[in-house]
C-alpha positions in Angstrom: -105.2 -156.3 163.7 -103.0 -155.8 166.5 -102.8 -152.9 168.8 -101.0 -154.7 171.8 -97.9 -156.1 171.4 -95.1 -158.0 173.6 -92.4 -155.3 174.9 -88.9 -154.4 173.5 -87.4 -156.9 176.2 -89.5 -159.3 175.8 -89.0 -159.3 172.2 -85.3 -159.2 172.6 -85.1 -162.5 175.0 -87.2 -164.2 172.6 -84.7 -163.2 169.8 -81.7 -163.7 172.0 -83.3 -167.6 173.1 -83.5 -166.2 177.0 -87.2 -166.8 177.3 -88.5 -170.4 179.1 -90.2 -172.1 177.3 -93.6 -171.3 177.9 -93.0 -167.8 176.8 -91.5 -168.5 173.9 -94.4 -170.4 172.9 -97.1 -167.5 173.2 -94.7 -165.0 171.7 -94.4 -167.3 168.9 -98.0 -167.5 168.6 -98.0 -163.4 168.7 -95.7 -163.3 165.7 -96.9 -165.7 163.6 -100.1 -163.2 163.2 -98.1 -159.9 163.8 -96.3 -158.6 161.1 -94.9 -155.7 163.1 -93.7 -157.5 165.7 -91.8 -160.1 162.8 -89.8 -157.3 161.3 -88.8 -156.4 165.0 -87.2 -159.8 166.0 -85.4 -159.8 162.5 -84.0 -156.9 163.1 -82.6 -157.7 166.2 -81.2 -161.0 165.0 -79.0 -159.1 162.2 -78.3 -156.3 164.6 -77.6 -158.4 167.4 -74.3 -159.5 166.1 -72.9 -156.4 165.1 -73.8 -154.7 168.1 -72.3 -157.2 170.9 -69.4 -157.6 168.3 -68.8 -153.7 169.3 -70.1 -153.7 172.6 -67.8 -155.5 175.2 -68.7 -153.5 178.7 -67.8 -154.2 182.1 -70.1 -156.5 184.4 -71.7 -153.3 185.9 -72.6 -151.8 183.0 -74.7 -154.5 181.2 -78.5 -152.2 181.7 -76.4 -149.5 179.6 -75.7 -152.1 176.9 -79.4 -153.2 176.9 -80.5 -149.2 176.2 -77.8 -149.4 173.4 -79.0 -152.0 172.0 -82.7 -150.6 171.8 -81.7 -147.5 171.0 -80.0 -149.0 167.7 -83.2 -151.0 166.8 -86.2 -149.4 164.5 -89.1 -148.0 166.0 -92.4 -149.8 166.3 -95.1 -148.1 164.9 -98.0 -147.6 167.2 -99.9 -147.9 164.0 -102.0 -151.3 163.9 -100.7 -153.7 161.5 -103.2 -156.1 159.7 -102.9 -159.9 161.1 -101.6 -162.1 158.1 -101.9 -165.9 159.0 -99.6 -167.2 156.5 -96.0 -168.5 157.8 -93.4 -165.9 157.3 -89.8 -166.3 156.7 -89.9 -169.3 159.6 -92.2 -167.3 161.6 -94.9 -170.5 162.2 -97.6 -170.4 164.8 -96.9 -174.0 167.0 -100.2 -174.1 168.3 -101.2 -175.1 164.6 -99.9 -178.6 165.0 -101.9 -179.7 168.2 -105.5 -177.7 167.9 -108.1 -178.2 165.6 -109.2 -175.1 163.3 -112.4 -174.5 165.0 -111.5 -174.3 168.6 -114.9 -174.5 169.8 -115.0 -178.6 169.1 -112.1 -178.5 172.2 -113.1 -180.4 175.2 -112.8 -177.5 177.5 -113.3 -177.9 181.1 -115.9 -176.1 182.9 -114.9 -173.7 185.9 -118.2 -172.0 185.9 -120.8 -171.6 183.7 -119.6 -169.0 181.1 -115.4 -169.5 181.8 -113.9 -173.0 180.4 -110.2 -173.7 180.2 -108.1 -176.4 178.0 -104.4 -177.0 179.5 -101.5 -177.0 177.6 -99.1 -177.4 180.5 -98.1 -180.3 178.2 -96.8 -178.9 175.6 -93.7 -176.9 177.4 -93.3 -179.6 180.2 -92.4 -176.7 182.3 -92.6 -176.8 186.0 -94.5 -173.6 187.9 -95.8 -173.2 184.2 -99.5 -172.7 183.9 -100.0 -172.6 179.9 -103.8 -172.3 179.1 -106.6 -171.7 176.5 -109.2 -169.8 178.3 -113.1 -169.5 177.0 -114.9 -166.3 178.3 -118.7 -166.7 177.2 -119.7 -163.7 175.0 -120.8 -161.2 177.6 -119.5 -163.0 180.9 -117.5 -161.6 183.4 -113.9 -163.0 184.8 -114.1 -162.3 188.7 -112.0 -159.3 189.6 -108.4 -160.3 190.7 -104.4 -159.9 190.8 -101.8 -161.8 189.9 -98.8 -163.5 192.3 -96.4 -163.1 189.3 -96.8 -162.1 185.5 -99.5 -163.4 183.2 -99.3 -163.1 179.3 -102.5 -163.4 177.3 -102.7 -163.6 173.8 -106.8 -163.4 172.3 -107.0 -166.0 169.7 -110.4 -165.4 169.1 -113.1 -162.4 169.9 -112.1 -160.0 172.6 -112.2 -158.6 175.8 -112.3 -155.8 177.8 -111.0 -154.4 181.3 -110.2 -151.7 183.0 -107.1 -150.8 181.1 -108.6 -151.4 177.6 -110.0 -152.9 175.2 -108.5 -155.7 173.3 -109.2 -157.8 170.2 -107.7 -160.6 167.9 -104.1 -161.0 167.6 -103.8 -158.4 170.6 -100.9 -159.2 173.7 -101.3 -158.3 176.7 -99.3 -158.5 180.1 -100.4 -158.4 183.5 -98.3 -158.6 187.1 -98.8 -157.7 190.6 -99.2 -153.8 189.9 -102.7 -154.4 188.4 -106.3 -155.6 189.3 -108.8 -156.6 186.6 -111.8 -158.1 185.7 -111.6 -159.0 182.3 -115.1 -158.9 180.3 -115.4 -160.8 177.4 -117.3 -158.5 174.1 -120.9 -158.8 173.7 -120.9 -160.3 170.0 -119.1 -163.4 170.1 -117.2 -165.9 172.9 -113.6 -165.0 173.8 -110.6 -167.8 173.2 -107.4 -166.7 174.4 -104.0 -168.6 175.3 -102.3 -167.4 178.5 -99.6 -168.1 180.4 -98.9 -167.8 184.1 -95.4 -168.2 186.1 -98.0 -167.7 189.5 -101.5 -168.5 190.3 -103.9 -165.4 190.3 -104.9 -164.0 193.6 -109.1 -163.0 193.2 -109.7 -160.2 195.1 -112.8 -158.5 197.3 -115.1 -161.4 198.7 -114.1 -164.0 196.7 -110.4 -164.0 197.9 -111.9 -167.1 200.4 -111.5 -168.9 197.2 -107.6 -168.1 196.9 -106.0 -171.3 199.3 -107.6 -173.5 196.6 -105.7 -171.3 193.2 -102.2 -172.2 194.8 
């Protein structure tokens, strides 16, 4: 079930094909497992047309035709809507084609001993792209940090916890320079998660020694 979901503007660049590449991958994961979410980039594909059709405003006025344009679409429900797996009108999750079901039998890399990452820079061949799965031990602790730039995480598997929330499967979350966090993972079962960075993260309070070596 998903309580967290990528904004209106996020959802409209994916719709409108302005996202790079590495975010249109994990929105795409997103809305292969999000209904909600689905219904919203449809609509904005068959209102999309009509709207810019009617629209035509001067180069100054384009953040006015943006607040049209959401203003026209329907509103999400804050309601969680139940995660349905199955493809959906197109809507297919590309991470299917290159993981194995149980994501466990991945050869993760150790960066300590309860956090383990698997790249898939690969995938979007995109430079200053950091595109991740991360493993957070059930229980274990991500130092506290910030980030240089904005980091999207969406929980594949288990959940996690920070100072914001509280977060399960299928839930997407972002992250920039306004906020610090130390994400725990929940106490009942390991925490998978693909994210994707445009910056490196910037650890905070002792360990910020360690930051020269992130960049």
């Amino acid at each position: 079930m998903s309580h967290y979901h990528p904004d209106e503007i996020l959802l409209l660049n994916y719709a409108a094909g302005n996202l790079s590449a590495a975010e249109a991958l994990i929105v795409s994961v997103h809305l292969a497992t999000c209904h909600q979410c689905r219904t919203y980039v449809r609509q904005a594909h068959l209102l999309g047309g009509v709207l810019f059709e009617k629209i035509t405003p001067a180069a100054n006025d384009q953040s006015e035709t943006v607040d049209a344009f959401i203003a026209s679409l329907p509103e999400r429900k804050n309601a969680a809507i139940e995660q349905d797996s199955s493809v959906e009108n197109g809507f297919k999750n590309p991470l299917n084609q290159y993981l194995p079901r149980d994501l466990q039998t991945l050869a993760w890399k150790k960066q300590t001993s309860t956090i383990s990452k698997f790249d898939l820079s690969h995938l979007t061949g995109e430079k200053g792209a950091n595109v991740v799965l991360q493993k957070i031990s059930a229980g274990a602790r991500v130092p506290h940090h910030t980030h240089k730039g904005t980091e999207y995480t969406m929980i594949l598997k288990g959940g996690f916890s920070d100072e914001l929330g509280v977060y399960h499967q299928g839930d997407f979350i972002t992250r920039d320079a306004k906020h610090r966090h130390s994400p725990t993972a929940l106490q009942n079962e390991d925490c998978i998660c693909l994210a994707v960075l445009n910056a490196p993260i910037r650890l905070t309070g002792w360990m910020r020694v360690l930051n020269p070596f992130l960049s």
